[in-house]
C-alpha positions in Angstrom: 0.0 0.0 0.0 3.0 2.8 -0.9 1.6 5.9 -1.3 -1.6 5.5 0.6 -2.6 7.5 3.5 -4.3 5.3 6.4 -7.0 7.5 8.4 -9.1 5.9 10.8 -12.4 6.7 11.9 -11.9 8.0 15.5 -15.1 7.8 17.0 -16.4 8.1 21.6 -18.6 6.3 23.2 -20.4 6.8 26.3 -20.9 4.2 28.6 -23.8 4.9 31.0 -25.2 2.3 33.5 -28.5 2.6 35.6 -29.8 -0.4 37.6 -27.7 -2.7 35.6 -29.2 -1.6 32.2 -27.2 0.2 29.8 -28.1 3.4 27.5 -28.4 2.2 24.3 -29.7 4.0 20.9 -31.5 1.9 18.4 -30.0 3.7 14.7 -30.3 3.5 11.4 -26.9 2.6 9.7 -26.2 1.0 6.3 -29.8 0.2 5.6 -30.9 -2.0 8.5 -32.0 -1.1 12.5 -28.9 -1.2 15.4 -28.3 -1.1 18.2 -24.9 0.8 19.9 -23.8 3.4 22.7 -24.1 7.3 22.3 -21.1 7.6 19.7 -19.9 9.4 17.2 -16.9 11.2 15.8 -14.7 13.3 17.1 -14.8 16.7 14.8 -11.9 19.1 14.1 -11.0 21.3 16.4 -12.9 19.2 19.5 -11.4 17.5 22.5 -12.5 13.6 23.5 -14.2 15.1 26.6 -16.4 17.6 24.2 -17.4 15.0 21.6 -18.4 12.2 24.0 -20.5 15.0 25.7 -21.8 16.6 22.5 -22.6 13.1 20.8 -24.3 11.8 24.2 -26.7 14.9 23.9 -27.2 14.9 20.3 -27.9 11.1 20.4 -30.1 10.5 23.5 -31.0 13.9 25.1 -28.8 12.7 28.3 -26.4 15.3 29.6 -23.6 13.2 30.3 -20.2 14.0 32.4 -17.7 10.9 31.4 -15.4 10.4 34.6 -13.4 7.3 33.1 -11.8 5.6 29.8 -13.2 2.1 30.1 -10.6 1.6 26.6 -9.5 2.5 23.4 -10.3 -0.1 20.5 -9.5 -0.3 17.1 -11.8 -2.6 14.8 -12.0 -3.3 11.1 -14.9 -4.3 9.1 -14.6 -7.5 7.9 -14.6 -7.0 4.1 -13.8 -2.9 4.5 -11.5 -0.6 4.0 -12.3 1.6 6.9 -10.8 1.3 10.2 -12.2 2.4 13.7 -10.5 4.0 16.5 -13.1 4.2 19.2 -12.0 5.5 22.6 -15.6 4.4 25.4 -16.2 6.7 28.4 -18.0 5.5 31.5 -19.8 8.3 33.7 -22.8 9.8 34.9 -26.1 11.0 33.8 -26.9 14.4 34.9 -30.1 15.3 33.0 -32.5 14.9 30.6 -33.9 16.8 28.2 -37.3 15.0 27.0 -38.2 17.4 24.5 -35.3 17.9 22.5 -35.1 16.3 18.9 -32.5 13.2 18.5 -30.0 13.1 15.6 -30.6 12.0 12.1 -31.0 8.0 11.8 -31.4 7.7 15.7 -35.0 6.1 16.1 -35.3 6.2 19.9 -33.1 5.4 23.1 -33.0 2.2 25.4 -32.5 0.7 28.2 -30.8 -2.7 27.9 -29.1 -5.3 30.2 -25.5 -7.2 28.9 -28.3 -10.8 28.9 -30.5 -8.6 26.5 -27.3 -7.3 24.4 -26.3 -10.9 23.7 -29.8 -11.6 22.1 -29.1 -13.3 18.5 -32.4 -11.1 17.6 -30.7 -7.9 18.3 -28.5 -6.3 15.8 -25.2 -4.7 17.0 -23.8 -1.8 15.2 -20.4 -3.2 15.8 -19.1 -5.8 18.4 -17.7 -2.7 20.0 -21.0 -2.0 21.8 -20.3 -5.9 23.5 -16.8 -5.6 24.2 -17.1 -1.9 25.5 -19.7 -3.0 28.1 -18.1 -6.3 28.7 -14.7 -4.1 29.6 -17.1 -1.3 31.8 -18.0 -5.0 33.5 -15.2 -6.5 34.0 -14.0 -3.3 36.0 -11.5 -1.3 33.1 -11.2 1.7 34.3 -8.5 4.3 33.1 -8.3 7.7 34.5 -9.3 10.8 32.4 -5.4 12.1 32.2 -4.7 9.1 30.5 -5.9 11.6 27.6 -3.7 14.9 26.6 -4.7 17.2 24.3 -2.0 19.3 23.0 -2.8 23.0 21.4 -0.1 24.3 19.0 0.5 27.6 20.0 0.1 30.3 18.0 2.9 31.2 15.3 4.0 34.6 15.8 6.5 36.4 13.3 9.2 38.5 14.6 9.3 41.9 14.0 12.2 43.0 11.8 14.0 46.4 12.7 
């Protein structure tokens, strides 16, 4: 593959537990109903803590604070070109805003258990949404800091004289 510039997807998730169920959003996604965490891409210019906050909002009308990296995945397609690198929060809930619209191609949010995730009915959007919640289960927990954003600083010309 000379000459070819790899770019992978780099998408958050939010993990977001209540009574041992899970927030889940049922989507529409390559022509067929699934089911995955708040999640989306990070956009230019935005920080992991912003997007997994904007996309958790946009998504499922959940304010959500993230207070841990359950993990960082990367995942191809079988059959695809396109590579994921997903990076899954864990936090809190803080409120919900009924009212407000959901994104294009969500259908509605829900509240499922890690028995009712395994169902061979359901359709996963990728076996991220499994392994993320498996991982949030099995206790992976990663500290915030684990993440550093670096800004360039501004480039400033010297005066000549």
């Amino acid at each position: 593959m000379t000459g070819m510039t790899w770019k992978p997807d780099v998408t958050v998730a939010a993990i977001a537990e209540r009574d041992g169920k899970f927030l889940l959003v049922e989507e529409r996604a390559g022509g067929r109903v699934v089911v995955n965490q708040p999640a989306g891409h990070l956009e230019d210019g935005e920080t992991f803590l912003q997007a997994i906050v904007r996309e958790t909002l946009e998504e499922t009308a959940w304010h959500f604070e993230p207070r841990v990296v359950v993990g960082v995945y990367v995942w191809r397609p079988e059959h695809s070109p396109r590579t994921f690198l997903r990076v899954a929060f864990a936090g809190e809930l803080l409120g919900h805003e009924p009212g407000r619209p959901l994104d294009r191609g969500i259908l509605r949010t829900c509240w499922m258990t890690r028995a009712e995730l395994a169902s061979p009915r359901l359709r996963l959007r990728s076996p991220l949404v499994s392994q993320c919640v498996d991982d949030y289960l099995a206790g992976k927990r990663h500290p915030l800091s684990l993440i550093t954003h670096l800004v360039a600083a501004p480039v400033t010309l010297a005066a000549s004289g």
